[in-house]
C-alpha positions as CSV (number, residue, x, y, z in Angstrom):
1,X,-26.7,-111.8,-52.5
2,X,-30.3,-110.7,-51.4
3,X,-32.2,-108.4,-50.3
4,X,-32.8,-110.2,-46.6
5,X,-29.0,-111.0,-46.6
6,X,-28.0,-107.2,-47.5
7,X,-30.0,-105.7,-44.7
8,X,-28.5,-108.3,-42.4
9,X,-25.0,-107.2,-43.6
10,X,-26.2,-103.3,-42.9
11,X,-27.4,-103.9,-39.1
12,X,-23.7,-105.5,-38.7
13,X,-22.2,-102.9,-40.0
14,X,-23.8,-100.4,-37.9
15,X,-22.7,-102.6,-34.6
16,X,-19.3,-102.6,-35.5
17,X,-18.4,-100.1,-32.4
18,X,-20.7,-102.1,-29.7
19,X,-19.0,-105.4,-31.1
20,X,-15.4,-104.3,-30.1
21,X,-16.7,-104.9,-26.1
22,X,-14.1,-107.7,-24.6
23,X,-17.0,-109.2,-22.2
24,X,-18.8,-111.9,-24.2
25,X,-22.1,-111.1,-23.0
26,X,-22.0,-107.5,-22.9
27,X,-20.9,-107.5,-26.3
28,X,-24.1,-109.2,-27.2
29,X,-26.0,-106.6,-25.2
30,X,-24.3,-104.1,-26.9
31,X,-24.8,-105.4,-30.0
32,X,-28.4,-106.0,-30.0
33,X,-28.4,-102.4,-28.4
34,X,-26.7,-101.0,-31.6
35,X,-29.0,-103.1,-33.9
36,X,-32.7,-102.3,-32.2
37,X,-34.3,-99.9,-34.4
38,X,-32.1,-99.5,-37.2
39,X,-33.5,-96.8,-39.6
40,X,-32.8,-98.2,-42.6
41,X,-33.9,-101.9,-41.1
42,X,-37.3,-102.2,-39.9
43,X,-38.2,-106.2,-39.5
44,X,-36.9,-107.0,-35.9
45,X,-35.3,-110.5,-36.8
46,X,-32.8,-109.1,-39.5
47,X,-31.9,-106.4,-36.7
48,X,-31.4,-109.3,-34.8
49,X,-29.5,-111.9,-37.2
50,X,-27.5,-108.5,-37.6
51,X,-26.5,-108.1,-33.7
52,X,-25.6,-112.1,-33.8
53,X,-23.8,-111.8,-36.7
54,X,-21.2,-108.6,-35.8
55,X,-20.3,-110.5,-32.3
56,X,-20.1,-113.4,-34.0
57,X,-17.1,-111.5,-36.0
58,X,-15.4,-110.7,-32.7
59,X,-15.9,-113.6,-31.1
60,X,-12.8,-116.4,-29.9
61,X,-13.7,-119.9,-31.4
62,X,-15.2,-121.2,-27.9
63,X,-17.4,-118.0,-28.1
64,X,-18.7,-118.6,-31.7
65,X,-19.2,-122.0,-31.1
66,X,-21.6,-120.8,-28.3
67,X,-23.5,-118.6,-30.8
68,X,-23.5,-121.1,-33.5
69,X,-25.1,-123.8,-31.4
70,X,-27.3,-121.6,-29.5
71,X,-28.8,-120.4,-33.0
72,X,-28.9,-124.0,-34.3
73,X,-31.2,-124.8,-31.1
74,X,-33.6,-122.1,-32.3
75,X,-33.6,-123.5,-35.8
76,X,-33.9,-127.2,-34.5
77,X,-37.1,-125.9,-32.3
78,X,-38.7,-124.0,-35.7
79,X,-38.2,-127.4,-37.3
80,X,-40.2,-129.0,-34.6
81,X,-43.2,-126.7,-34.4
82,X,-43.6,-126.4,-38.1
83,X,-43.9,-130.7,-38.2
84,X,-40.2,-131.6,-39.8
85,X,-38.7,-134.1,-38.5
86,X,-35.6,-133.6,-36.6
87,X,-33.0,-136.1,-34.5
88,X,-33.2,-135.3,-31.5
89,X,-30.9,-137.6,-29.9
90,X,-28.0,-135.8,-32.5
91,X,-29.1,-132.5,-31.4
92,X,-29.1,-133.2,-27.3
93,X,-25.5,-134.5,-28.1
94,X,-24.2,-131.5,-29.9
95,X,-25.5,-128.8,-27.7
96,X,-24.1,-131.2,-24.4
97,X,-21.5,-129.4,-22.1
98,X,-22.1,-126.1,-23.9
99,X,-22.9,-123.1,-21.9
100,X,-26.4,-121.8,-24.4
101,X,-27.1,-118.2,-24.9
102,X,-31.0,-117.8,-24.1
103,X,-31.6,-116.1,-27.6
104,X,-35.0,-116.1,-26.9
105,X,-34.4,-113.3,-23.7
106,X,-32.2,-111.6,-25.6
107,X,-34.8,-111.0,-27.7
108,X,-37.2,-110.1,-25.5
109,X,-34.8,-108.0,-23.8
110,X,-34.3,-105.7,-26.1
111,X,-37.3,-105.6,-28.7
112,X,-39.9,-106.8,-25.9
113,X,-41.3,-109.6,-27.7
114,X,-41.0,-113.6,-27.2
């Protein structure tokens, strides 16, 4: 394991409590609530990855499908803008009938940046 992947493990930890919330998109509120300025992890995306990560762990397997394809549209959009190719007929038929969470505001939301 890693440095990046211990610090991840750390914000999860510390959103255990705000995790336990039974309303899917409060619990990624309160997640990303518990994981904004951790004091032991400054960078803002492993805070992040951390929030996703401990309602992932509490999530039913409709609700971590949701997550899982919502982060593999953010991925699928780095790939993009950095010049990889990517299949985007595949991807449009993954994602199709499933209710995305706007990472990108939930971002914002909470740590104010795009």
């Amino acid at each position: 394991m890693n440095i990046t992947n211990t610090e991840v493990l750390l914000v999860a930890a510390e959103c255990e409590n705000a995790a336990k919330e039974k309303d899917f998109d409060a619990r990624l509120d309160k997640c990303c609530e518990a994981a904004k300025d951790h004091w032991m992890v400054l960078d803002e995306e492993k805070q992040f990855k951390g929030a996703m990560l401990a309602a992932y762990r509490e999530s039913n397997d409709e609700e971590k499908e949701r997550i899982e394809l919502s982060l593999k549209s953010l991925r699928i959009l780095s790939a993009l803008i950095s010049g990889i190719p990517v299949d985007l007929e595949q991807a449009a038929s993954d994602i199709e009938g499933i209710k995305m969470i706007p990472m990108q505001d939930l971002f914002k939301k909470h740590w104010g940046k795009p």
